[in-house]
N, C-alpha and C positions, 0 to 999 in steps of 0.2 A: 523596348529593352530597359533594365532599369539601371537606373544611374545611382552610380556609389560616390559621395566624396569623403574623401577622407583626412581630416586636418590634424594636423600634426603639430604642437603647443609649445611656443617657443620655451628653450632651456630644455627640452628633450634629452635624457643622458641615451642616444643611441645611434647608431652608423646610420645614416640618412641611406646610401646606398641600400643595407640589407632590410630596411623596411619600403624600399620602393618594389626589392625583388619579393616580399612577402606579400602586396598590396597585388600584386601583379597576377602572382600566382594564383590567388585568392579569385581575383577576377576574372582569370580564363577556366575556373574550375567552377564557378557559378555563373557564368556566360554572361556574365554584367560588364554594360562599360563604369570605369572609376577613373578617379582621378584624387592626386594626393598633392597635397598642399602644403607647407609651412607656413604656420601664421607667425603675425610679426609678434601681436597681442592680443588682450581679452576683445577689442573693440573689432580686430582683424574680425577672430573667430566666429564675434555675432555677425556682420557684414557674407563672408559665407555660409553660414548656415542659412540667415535671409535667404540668400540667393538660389536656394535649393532648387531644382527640377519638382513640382508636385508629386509626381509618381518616383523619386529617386528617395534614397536614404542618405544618412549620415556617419558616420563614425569618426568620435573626437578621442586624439590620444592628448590628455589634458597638460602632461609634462606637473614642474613647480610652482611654475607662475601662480598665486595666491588668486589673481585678479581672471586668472580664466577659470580655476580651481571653482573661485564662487558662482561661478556659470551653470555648473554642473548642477544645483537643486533648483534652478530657474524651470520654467517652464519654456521650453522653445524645442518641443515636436518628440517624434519618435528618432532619439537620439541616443548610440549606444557608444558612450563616456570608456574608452577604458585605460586602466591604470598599468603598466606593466609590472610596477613595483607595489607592494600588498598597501593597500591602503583600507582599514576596517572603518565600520561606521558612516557608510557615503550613502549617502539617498538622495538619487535622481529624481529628478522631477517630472510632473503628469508625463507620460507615453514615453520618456528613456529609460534607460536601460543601464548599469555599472557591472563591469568585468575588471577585476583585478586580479596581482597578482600572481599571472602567468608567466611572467617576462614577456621577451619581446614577440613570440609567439604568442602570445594575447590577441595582436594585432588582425591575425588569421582568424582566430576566435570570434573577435568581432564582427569582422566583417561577414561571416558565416551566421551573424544571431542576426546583422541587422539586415539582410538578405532574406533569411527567414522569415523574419517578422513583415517583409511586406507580401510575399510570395503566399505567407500561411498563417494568415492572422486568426487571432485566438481572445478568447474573454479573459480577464484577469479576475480571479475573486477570491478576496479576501476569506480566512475563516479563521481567522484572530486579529487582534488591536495592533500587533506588532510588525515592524517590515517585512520580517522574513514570512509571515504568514500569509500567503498564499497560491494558488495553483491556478495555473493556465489550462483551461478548456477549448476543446477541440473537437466539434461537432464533424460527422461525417451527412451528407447527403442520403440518408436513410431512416425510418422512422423507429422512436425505441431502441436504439443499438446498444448492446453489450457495451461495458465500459473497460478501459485497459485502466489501471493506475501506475505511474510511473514514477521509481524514484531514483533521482542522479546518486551516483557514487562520485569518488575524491577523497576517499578514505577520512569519511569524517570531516575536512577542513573548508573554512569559508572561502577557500579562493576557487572551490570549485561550483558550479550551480544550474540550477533546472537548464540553460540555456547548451548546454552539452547533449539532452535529451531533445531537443528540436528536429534534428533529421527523422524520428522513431517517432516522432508523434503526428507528424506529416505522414510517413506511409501508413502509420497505423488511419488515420484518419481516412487516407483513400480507398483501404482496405474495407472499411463499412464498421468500424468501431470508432467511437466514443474515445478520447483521450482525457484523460484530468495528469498533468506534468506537475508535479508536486516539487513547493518551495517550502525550507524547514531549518529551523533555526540549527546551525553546527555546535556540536561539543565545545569547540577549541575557543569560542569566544561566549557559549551561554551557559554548557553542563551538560552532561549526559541524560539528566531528567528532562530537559526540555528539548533534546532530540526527539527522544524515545515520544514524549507528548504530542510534538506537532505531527508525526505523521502516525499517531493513531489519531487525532484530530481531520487531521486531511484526510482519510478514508471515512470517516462519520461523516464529513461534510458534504459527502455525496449524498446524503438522503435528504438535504437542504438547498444544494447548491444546483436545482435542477433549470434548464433554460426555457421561455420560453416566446414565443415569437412573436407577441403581442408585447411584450418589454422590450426600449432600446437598450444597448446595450450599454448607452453611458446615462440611462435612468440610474438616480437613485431616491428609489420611495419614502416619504416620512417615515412612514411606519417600519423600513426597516432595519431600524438599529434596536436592538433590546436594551431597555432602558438599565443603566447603573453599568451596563457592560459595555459598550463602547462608545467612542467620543468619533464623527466626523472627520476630527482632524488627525487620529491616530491612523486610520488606513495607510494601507503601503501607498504612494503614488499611481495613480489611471487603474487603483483597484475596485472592485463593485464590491457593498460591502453583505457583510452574511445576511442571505434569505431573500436578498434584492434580484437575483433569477428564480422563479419560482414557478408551481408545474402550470400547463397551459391552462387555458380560459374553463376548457372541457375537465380540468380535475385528473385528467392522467397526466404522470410524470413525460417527460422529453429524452429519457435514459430509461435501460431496463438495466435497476439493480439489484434484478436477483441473478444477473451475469457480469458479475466482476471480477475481471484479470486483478492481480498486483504483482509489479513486475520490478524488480530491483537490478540494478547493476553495479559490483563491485559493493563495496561499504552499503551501497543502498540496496543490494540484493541482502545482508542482514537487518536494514531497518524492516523491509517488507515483510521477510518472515519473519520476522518476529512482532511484527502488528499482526498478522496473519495468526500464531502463533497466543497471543494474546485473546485475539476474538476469540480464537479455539474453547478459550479456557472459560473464555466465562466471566472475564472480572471487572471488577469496575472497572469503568471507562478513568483514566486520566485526565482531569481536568488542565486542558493545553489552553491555557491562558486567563485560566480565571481562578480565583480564589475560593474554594469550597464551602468555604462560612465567611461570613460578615467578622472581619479582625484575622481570618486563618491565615496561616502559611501558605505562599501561589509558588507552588513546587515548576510552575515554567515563568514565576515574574512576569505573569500577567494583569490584565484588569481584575477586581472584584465585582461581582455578582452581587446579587439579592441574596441574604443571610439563608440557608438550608439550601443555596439553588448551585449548580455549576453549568457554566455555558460551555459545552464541548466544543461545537463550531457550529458555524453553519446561523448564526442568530438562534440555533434554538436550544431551549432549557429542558434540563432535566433533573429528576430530583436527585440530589448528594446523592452518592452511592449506588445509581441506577446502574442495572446492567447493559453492558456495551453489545449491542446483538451479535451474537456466534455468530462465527463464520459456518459457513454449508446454512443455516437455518433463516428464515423470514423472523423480520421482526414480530410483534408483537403489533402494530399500528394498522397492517393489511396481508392477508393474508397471500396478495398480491407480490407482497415485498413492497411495492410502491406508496414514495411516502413516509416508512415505517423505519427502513433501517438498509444496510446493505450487504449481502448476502455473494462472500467470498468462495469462488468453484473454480479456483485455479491458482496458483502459487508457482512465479518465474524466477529463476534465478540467472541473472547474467554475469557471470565468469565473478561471483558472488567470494566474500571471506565469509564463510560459514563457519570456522571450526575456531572461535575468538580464544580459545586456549593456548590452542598452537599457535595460532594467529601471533597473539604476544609471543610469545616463547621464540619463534622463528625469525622475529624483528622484521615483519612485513611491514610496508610501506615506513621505513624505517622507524619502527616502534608508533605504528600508526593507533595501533587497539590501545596502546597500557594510557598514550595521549588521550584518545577520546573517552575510555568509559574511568578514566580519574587514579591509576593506578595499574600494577603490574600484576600479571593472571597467578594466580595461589599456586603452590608446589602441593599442596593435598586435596584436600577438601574442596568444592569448587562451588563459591559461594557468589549472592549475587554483588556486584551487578553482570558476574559472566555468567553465572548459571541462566539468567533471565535473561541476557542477552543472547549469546548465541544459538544459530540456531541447531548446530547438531542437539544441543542439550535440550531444546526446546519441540523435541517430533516424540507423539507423533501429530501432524498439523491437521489431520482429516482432514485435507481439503484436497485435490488432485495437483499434481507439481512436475514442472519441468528445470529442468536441470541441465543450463546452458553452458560449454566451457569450452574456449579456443586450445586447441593442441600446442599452438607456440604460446601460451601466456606464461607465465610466472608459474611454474613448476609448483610452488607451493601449492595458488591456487589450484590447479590441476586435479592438485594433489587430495584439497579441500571437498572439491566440489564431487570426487567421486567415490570418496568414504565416506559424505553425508546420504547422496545417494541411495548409496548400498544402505546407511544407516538405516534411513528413511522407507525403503520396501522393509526390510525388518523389521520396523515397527508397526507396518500394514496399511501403510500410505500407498498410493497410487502414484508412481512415479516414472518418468519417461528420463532420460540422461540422454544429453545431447553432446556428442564431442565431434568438433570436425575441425580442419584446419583453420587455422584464423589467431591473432596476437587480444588483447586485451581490450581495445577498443572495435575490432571486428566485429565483435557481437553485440556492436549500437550504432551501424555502418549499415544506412538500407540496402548498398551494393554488394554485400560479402554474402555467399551465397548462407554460410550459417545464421546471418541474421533472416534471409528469407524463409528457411528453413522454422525460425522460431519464430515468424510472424506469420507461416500457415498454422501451424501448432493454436496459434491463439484467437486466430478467424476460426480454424473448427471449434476450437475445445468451446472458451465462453459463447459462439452465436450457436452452437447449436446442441450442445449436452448440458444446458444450466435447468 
């Protein structure tokens, strides 16, 4: 059985009782024995974590202390640090983990990621220089599997993160699909452009970021940094960096991606379609973290590149202005798809803000839209950054789409999710609309039956009509 400890940082502002009953709960709902601690100080804390069980985890609530605080970018295991109060700019060190700003329900949070992470362990790989860039892979026991791509929602804000997507990428994975759990920089603390970047980034890096079984998995090859784009030391923490899994011995990829889900929930059911949405069209890819010319403006603050080159992800180059391969179509590199690019045949939406007009106007997630895209949606004319962002405005997506939405959620989205719909067959898209009972988080809950409901959807749709 695995063992949980959980240390608790002196100066703690919170009811010792209600996080014993939260630590408790947590434990009899993921069948682990735990045990919760108060340390005295920083020296406590390293003294327990030492002492760990091999096969156990950890979870540290850091508190004020400065002196455990600087614990946190050390290097000492697969440790998941969390803050209850927002703390921006933290970076864990090799194999841990930072969850903030949830309150004290964080706690729960935690102990749920750091359960996961021993139960369903995953690669980490990087596909930019910056922390926030990169995605958790999750091989299934099948060869060439369809791949899902997954992006958390949180309505835009850093305190929420891939690690919410963990349950969904576990079943998808038993399922016989390929997971990539996509991490990406938030509006609230980077910009709207450098959202919108990383995850049309993180979907290109699949035609790069392939695994393969003759590589360890904490290999990282000379040869894979491309030079003037990134430095060693810039990767996120225990990440591999772009192009360091690459296809096996034999020359075929380890993914079939010319069967690619993209599957969003909430806020991240609009970043998906609208990468989805973007592929459609045709246009230049967005350079997510590098600089287009030698002296140009890095519209995500990223590295610079070689003068005429941008590095999309994945270590690999392409020329300024290169087209970003359509979705539904093979790149241009194999007519296989494999290799060349990655080839979108299916577009999820999980209890999604599709409609960013109304979205503002109706003060969802309390004026959650007009925060992340920099401003308040227009009274006329509807220009971008909502024209280009949202996806009612953005169909028709030619790619096939489902369309997920719990009955008890937020009546808005309800509301959202089945007038894009409708929109969406109007415009002559392939569209299925799922509504069943279930609240907001139901539909990323591998127990509810709606989500099982929307996880056969997507074993038939990508493994077998791509």
């Amino acid at each position: 059985m695995i063992e949980v400890l959980v240390v608790v940082g002196p100066g703690l502002v919170a009811d010792a009782g209600l996080l014993e009953e939260i630590a408790a709960r947590e434990f009899a709902a993921a069948a682990v024995s735990g045990t919760l601690v108060h340390a005295r100080d920083a020296s406590d804390v390293l003294s327990l974590l030492s002492a760990r069980e091999g096969a156990g985890c950890a979870v540290v609530l850091p508190g004020p202390s400065a002196e455990v605080r600087s614990l946190i970018g050390r290097d000492l295991g697969a440790v998941v640090w969390v803050d209850i109060e927002r703390a921006d700019g933290v970076t864990a060190g090799k194999g841990a983990a930072h969850l903030h700003g949830r309150g004290i329900g964080g706690l729960g949070w935690g102990i749920r990621h750091a359960v996961h992470r021993v139960r369903h362990p995953s690669r980490r790989i990087a596909y930019g220089p910056l922390p926030e860039q990169w995605g958790e892979l999750y091989l299934p026991d099948a060869e060439q599997p369809p791949v899902v791509m997954l992006v958390h929602g949180g309505y835009w804000r850093s305190i929420w993160a891939a690690d919410i997507m963990g349950p969904l990428c576990a079943d998808l994975a038993g399922r016989g699909l390929a997971v990539w759990n996509l991490e990406y920089r938030r509006p609230d603390l980077h910009g709207w452009d450098a959202t919108t970047a990383d995850v049309a980034a993180g979907l290109a890096a699949l035609a790069t970021a392939l695994p393969s079984d003759a590589l360890p998995s904490d290999a990282l090859p000379s040869d894979a940094l491309p030079p003037d784009a990134l430095r060693p030391d810039a990767l996120p923490p225990d990440a591999l960096p772009p192009g360091a899994l690459s296809p096996g011995a034999d020359g075929t990829a380890a993914l079939d991606l010319t069967r690619v889900a993209v599957v969003g929930h909430s806020a991240g059911a609009q970043l998906a379609l609208r990468a989805v949405a973007d592929a459609a069209a045709g246009g230049a890819f967005p350079a997510g973290g590098a600089r287009a010319a030698a002296g140009g403006a890095s519209a995500a603050g990223g590295a610079q590149a070689a003068a005429g080159e941008v590095w999309p992800a994945g270590g690999a180059r392409v020329a300024a202005g290169g087209a970003y391969p359509a979705s539904g179509a093979r790149a241009a590199a194999g007519e296989d798809g494999a290799g060349g690019g990655v080839r979108v045949v299916m577009a999820v939406s999980l209890a999604g803000v599709l409609d960013l007009v109304e979205g503002d106007r109706r003060w969802v997630g309390t004026g959650a839209v007009g925060a992340a895209l920099g401003g308040r949606a227009p009274e006329g004319r509807v220009e971008p950054p909502y024209a280009d962002a949202s996806p009612l405005l953005r169909l028709p997506l030619r790619v096939r789409q489902l369309v997920v939405q719990g009955a008890a959620d937020d009546l808005d989205l309800v509301d959202f999710s089945r007038r894009y719909a409708r929109a969406a067959e109007q415009a002559g898209d392939e569209v299925t609309y799922l509504e069943m009972p279930g609240d907001h988080f139901d539909v990323i809950n591998p127990a509810t039956p709606i989500w099982q409901a929307t996880a056969r959807a997507l074993v038939e749709d990508p493994a077998s009509r791509g």
